[in-house]
C-alpha positions, 0 to 999 in steps of 0.5 A, a space after each residue: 755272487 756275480 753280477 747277472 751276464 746282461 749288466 755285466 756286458 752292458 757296464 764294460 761295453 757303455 762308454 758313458 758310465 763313470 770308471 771307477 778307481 778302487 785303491 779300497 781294501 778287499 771288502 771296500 772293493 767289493 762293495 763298488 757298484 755291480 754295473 761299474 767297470 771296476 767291479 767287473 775285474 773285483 771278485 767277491 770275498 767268500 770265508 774260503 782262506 783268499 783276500 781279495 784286491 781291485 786290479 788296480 790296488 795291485 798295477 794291473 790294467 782293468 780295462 783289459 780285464 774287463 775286456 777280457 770278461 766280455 770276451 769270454 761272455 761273446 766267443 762262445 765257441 771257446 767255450 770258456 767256463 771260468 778265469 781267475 786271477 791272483 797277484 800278490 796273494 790276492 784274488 784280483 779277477 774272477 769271471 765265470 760263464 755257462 756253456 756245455 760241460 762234461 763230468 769225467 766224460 760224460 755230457 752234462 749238457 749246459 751249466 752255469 758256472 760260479 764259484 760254488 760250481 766243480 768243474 774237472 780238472 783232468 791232467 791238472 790232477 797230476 800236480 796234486 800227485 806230484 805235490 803229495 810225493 812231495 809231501 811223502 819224500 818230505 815226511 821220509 815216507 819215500 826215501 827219495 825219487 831215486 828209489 827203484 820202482 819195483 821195488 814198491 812192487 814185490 808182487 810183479 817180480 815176474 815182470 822184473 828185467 835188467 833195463 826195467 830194474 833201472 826205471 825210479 822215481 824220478 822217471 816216473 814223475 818225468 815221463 820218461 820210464 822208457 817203457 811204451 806207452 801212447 796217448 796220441 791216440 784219440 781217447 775215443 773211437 770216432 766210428 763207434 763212440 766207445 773208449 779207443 783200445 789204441 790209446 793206452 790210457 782207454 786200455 789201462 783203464 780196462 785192465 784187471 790189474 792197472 799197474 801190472 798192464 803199465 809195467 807189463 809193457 815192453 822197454 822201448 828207451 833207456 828210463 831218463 833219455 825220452 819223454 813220453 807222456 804217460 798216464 800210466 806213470 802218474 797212476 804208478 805214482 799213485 801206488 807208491 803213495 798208496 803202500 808208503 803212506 798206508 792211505 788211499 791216494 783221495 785220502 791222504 791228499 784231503 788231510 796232507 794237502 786240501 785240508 790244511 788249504 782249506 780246500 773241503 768241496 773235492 770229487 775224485 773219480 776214477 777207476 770201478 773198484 773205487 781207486 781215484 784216478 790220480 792222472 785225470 780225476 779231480 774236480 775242484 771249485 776254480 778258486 780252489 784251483 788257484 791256491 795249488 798255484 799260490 802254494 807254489 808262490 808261497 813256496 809251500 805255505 799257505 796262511 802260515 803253515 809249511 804244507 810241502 817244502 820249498 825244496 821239493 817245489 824247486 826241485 820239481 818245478 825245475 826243468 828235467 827233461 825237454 817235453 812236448 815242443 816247446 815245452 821242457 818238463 819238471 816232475 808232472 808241471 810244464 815250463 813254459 815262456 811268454 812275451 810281454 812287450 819284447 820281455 821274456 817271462 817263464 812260466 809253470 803250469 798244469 795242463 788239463 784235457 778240454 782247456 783246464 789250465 793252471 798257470 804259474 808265472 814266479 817273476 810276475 807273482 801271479 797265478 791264472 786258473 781258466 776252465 773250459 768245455 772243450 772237449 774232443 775239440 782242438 781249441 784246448 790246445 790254444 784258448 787258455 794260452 790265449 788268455 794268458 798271453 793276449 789279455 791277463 799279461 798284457 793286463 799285468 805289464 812287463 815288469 814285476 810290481 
């Protein structure tokens, strides 16, 4: 468990306590006094598949993330609930914080959060749901991502055009099926405290048939040419998995992608008649989170086995289509670029409502998870961007280690 927030703060923040240098292995590090600033950047191993390393066994500045912790455990208007960080295969920092939290929308008031804790990862959801369409392509379940979408859907023929018929796969996973869709709108209505019908998410969700209200909407762009970020089509997405694998889409993620990463403690909420929301409803322990990244590393192996294939993870994590400035956009991933000391380093990443973010960066070979509560505040935006660029890299350094 971690060290209680009061000894914690104290050994980052007291000048006269002796630092210590942990080049030990995992458990050695493990092992260092609670109140010493290295022990502050070592998370603890746990019989969940992650070795665990100092910082400084792997050339990252400790002192900075030390700084970082007593960050996260001051600004709490940021609302942080956990960062974890991981190089080389390793776990190399892991802080949690308490804070208000929501579960799929709804307050739960004040929770202290540790590595047994879920928390929602909302839209980071999406990258699941890519990585098992890889996973289908993969077990030629799905023919490829040029396949015509409805022709997963014989029972929507009604709703069959010339400009829909040549709406694929691919459009889906980009964002950029041409058909109308907006989700600028608030999710909810700031006069009334309910679900806003202007948003078109609030309105799928409310339809009888989902799919039928997504590919009932009118062509407003040629399928390929925008981006327009839809959860609409993740949940397309979702059906198709759904009638190509013969499973539900929780179920044939537990045995294609969370079993075999050791990854057994999973909520999956979504819709009432029991369907998991594949855009939005994941929760997973942070540490669990961070093993989606290190797959991506790893170039689809976890502990020796070939989850998804380096082909797919190349081929999806590759920029497709210019998304939300100034971000371009693979299939449901976000690429990204930062800073470091003058150098450019580029980034893959998931993004998640309220702050949740999953961060990638191959040059580095470092995965950054941060959790955060902030919800229907426009912080969500920076503060995990902020973590990432203001501490964690300039943590790491420039250059690959």
């Amino acid at each position: 468990m971690e060290a209680p927030r009061q000894a914690t703060q104290l050994a980052c923040l007291a000048l006269g306590l002796i630092f210590l240098h942990s080049t030990a292995d995992a458990q050695s590090a493990a092992q260092v006094d609670a109140r010493s600033p290295a022990a502050c950047a070592v998370p603890v191993p746990r019989d969940d598949g992650w070795s665990v390393a100092s910082p400084a066994r792997l050339g990252i500045d400790q002192q900075r993330l030390c700084a970082l912790m007593e960050h996260v455990n001051t600004a709490t208007n940021e609302n942080v609930h956990a960062v974890i960080v991981a190089r080389h295969g390793l776990l190399v920092f892991e802080h949690y914080a308490a804070g208000p939290d929501e579960r799929w929308g709804t307050p739960v008031g004040r929770v202290e959060f540790g590595p047994d804790v879920k928390h929602d990862v909302r839209s980071v959801t999406k990258i699941v749901t890519s990585l098992l369409v890889g996973i289908a392509i993969d077990r030629g379940l799905i023919r490829g991502v040029d396949e015509p979408v409805f022709g997963f859907f014989p029972e929507y023929a009604d709703l069959r055009t010339p400009e829909k018929e040549r709406i694929r796969l691919r459009h889906l996973l980009t964002m950029s099926s041409g058909l109308a869709w907006d989700e600028a709108a608030p999710y909810i209505d700031s006069a009334t405290g309910a679900p806003n019908p202007a948003n078109s998410v609030t309105s799928m969700e409310s339809a009888r048939d989902r799919y039928r209200y997504v590919l009932e909407q009118p062509v407003v762009a040629p399928p390929g040419q925008t981006y327009n970020y839809s959860g609409g089509a993740t949940e397309l997405l979702a059906a198709v998995l759904r009638k190509t694998t013969g499973q539900s889409l929780d179920a044939f993620a537990r045995a294609a992608l969370f079993e075999p990463l050791g990854i057994t403690d999973i909520e999956w909420g979504g819709y009432p008649n029991g369907e998991p929301a594949a855009s939005f409803g994941l929760r997973l322990r942070p540490r669990d989170i961070a093993k989606l990244g290190q797959l991506l590393l790893a170039r689809g192996v976890w502990q020796g086995r070939q989850i998804v294939s380096a082909s797919w993870l190349d081929e999806s994590t590759s920029p497709h289509i210019k998304g939300q400035p100034p971000f371009l956009y693979g299939y449901q991933w976000w690429l990204g670029r930062s800073s470091i000391e003058g150098r450019e380093v580029r980034w893959i990443a998931g993004f998640g409502y309220g702050g949740q973010r999953l961060t990638v960066v191959p040059a580095l070979d470092l995965v950054v998870v941060v959790t955060a509560g902030l919800y229907q505040n426009p912080l969500f935006r920076v503060v995990p961007g902020r973590i990432l660029n203001q501490h964690v890299l300039p943590a790491v350094g420039p250059q690959p280690q």
